[in-house]
C-alpha positions as CSV (number, residue, x, y, z in Angstrom):
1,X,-31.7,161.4,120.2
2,X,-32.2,157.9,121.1
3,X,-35.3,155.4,121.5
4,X,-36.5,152.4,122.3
5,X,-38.0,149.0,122.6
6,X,-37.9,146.1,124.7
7,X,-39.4,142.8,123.0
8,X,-39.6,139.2,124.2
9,X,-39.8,136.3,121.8
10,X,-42.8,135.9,119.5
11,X,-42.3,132.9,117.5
12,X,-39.4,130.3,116.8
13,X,-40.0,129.3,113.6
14,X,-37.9,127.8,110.3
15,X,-39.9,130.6,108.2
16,X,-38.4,133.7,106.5
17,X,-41.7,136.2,104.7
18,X,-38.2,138.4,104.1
19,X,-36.2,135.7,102.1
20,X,-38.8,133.1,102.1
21,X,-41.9,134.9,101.5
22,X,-45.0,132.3,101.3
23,X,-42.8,129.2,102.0
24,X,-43.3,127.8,105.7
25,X,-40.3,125.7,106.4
26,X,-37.9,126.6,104.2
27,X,-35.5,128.7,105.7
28,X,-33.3,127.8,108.8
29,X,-34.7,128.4,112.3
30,X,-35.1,131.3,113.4
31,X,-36.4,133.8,116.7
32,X,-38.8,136.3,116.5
33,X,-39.6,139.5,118.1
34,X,-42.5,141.9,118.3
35,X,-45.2,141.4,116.0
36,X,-47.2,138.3,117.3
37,X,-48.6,137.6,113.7
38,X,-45.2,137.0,112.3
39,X,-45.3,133.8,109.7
40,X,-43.5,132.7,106.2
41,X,-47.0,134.3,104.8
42,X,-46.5,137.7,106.2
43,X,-47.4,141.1,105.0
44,X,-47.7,144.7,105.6
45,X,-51.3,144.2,105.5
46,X,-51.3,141.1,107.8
47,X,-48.9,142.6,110.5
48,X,-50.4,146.2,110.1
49,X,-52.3,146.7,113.9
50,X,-51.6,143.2,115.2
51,X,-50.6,142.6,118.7
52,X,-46.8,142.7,120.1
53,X,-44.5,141.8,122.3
54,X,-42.6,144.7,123.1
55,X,-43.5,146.9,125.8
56,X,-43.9,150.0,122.9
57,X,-47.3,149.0,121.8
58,X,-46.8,151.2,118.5
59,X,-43.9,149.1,117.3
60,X,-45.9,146.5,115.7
61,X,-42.7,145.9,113.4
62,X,-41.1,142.4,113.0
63,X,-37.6,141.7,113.8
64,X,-35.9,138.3,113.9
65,X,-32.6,136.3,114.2
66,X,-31.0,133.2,113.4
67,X,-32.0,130.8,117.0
68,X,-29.0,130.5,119.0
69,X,-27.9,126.6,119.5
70,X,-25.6,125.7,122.8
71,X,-24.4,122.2,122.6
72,X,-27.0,121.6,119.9
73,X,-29.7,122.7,122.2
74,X,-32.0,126.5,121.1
75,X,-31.1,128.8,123.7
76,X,-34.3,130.9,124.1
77,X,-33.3,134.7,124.6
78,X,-34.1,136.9,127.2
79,X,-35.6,139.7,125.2
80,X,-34.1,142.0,122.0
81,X,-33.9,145.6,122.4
82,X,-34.4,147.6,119.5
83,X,-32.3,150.7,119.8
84,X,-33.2,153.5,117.4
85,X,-31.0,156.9,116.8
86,X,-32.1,160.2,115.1
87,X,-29.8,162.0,113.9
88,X,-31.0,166.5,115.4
89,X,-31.2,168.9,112.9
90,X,-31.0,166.4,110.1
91,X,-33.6,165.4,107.5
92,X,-34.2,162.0,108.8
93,X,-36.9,160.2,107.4
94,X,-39.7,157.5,109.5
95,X,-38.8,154.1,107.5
96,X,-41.9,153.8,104.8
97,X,-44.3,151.4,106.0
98,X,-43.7,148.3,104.7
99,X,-40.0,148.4,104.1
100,X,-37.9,144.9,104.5
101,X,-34.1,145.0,105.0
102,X,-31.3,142.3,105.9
103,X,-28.6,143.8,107.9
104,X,-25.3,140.5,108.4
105,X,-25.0,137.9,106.5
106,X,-26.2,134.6,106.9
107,X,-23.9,133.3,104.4
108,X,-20.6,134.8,105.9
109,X,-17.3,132.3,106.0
110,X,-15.4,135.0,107.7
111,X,-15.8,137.3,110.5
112,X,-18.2,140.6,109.0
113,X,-17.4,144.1,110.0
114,X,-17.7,144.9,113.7
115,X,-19.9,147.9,113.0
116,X,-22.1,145.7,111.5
117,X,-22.3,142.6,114.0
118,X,-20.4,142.2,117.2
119,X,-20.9,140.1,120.0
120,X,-20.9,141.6,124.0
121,X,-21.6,140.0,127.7
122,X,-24.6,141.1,128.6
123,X,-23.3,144.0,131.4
124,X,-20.8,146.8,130.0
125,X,-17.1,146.4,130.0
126,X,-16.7,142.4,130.8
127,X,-15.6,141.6,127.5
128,X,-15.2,143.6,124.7
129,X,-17.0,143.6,121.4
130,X,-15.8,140.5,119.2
131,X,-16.4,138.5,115.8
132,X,-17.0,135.5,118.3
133,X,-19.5,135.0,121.5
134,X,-17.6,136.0,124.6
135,X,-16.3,132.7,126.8
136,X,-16.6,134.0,129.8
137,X,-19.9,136.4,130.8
138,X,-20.2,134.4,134.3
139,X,-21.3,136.3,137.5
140,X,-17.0,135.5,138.6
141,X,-16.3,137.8,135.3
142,X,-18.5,140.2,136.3
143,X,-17.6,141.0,139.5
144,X,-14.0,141.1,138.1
145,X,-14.7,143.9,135.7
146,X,-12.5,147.0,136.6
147,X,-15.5,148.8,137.3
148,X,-17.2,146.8,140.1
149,X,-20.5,149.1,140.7
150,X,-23.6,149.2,137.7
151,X,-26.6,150.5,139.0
152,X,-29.9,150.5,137.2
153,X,-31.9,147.6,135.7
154,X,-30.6,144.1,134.6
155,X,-27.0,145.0,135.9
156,X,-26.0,141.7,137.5
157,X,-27.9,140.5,134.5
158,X,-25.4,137.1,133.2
159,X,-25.4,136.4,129.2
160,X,-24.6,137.4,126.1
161,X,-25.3,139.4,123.4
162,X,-25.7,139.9,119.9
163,X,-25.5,143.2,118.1
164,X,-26.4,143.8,114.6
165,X,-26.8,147.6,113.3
166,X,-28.9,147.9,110.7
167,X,-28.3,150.3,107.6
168,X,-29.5,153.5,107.7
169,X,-29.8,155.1,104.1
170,X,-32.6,154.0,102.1
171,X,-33.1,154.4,98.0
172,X,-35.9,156.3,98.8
173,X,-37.8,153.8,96.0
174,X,-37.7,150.2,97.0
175,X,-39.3,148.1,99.9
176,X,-37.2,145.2,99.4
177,X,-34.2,144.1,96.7
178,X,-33.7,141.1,96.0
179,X,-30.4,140.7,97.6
180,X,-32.3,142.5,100.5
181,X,-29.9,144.7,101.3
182,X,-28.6,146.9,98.0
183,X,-32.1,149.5,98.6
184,X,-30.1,150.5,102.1
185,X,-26.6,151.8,102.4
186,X,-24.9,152.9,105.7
187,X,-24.2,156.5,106.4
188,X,-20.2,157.6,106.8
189,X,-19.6,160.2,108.6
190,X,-23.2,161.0,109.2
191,X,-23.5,161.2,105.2
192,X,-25.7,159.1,103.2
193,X,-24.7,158.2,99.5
194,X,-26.3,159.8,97.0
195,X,-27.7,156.8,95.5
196,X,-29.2,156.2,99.1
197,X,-30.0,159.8,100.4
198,X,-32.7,159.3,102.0
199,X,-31.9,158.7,106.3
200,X,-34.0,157.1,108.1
201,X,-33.2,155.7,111.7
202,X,-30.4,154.1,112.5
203,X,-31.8,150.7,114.8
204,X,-29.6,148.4,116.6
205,X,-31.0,145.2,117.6
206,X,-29.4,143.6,120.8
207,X,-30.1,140.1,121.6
208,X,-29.8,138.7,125.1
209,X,-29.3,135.1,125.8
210,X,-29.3,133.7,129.4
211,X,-25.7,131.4,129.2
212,X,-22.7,132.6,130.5
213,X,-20.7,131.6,127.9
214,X,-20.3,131.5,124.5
215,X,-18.4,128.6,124.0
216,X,-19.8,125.4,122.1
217,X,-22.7,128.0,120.9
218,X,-23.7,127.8,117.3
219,X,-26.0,129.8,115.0
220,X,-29.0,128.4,113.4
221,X,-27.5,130.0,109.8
222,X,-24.7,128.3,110.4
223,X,-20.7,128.3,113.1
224,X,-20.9,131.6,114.9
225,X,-19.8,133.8,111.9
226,X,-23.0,134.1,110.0
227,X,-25.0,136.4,112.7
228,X,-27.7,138.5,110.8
229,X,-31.3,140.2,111.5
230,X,-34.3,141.1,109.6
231,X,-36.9,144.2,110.3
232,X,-40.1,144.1,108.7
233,X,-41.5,147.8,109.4
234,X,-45.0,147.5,110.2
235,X,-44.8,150.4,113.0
236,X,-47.9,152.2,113.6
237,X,-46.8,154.9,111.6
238,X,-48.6,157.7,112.8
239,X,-46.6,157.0,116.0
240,X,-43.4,156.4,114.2
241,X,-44.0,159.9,112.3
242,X,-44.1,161.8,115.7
243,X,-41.0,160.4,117.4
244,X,-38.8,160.9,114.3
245,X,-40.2,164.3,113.9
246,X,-39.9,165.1,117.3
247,X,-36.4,163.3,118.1
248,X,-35.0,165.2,115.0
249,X,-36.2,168.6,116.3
250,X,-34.3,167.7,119.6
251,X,-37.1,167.6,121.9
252,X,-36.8,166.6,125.3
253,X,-39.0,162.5,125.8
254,X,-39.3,162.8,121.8
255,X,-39.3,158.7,122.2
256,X,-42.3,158.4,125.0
257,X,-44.5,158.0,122.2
């Protein structure tokens, strides 16, 4: 059972609360979504019933990427959707509030694991998921694709994308680590470690950016190899309870919460 959100951009900003917390400035730049309050001094507390931008008002969460660069110019995205999974029948646990993960790397010198971060056009089937930014997501390539008819929102929609998938075993202990990553594991198989048995949600964030083309595109964290994202759960969690519940009990609209 799947659900969603659609957020525009809150905030470009060279602040990090995640890796950075308390020091504006310090990180690289980077683009924010959701949560309007989103700063370097961020905190549960501070985010916790603050306005968003996505059109779910309950996901007051945090979510941010490394800003885009064409031609040494930020490319301001479209929106991020971000696509949450519940696992039916399976004891899958609403993230704790507070929780702060890093899925990517930002430090990466080679291409990461396509389950992990991939790159897409924009419409289905034009180009298929790569280490790299597609060249070519122009409206020519689209209509070339082998199937010529999408229907439904944003299907002659031209840009790019990037993907990042976000672990989905937790520790069941820590918020944070200091790596920022080695309190979450992923799942294999639909299995979580038993170091990490705790599941929670799998969440996707998609990134859309309005070029059709990839090419002479860097990332703020450096080349086009180092693509990453950050969640900072400040759902309303009352609201996050009910659609886990729900989607895990396999109830029809579990997600129009």
């Amino acid at each position: 059972m799947n659900f969603l959100a659609h957020c525009k951009v809150s905030a470009v900003a060279t602040d990090d609360p995640i890796v950075w917390p308390g020091r504006p400035g310090a990180s690289h730049d980077h683009t924010f979504f959701g949560n309007k309050e989103i700063d370097a001094f961020s905190t549960l507390d501070s985010l916790r019933g603050k306005a968003t931008t996505c059109n779910r008002k309950s996901d007051t969460a945090a979510y941010w990427v490394p800003t885009l660069y064409r031609h040494g110019k930020p490319v301001r995205p479209i929106d991020a959707v971000a696509y949450y999974t519940v696992r039916e029948q399976t004891p899958v646990r609403p993230y704790p509030p507070g929780l702060e993960v890093v899925a990517g790397s930002a430090e990466a010198a080679s291409a990461q694991p396509l389950h992990t971060v991939w790159w897409t056009c924009a419409v289905p089937g034009v180009a298929s998921a790569a280490v790299i930014p597609p060249a070519d997501c122009s409206a020519r390539a689209i209509r070339a694709r082998p199937r010529t008819t999408i229907r439904g929102p944003g299907a002659d929609r031209v840009g790019i994308q990037l993907h990042v998938r976000f672990p989905d075993c937790w520790d069941g202990r820590r918020l944070d680590s200091p790596d920022h990553h080695s309190h979450m594991a992923y799942s294999s198989n639909g299995r979580c470690p038993r170091d990490h048995s705790v599941q929670v949600p799998s969440l996707i964030l998609i990134v859309t950016y309005p070029i059709p083309s990839g090419i002479g595109t860097t990332l703020a964290s450096g080349g086009q190899l180092t693509g990453h994202a950050d969640f900072f759960n400040a759902w309303k969690q009352s609201a996050l309870r009910r659609i886990v519940r729900d989607c895990t009990a396999g109830r029809p609209h579990c997600g129009r919460h």
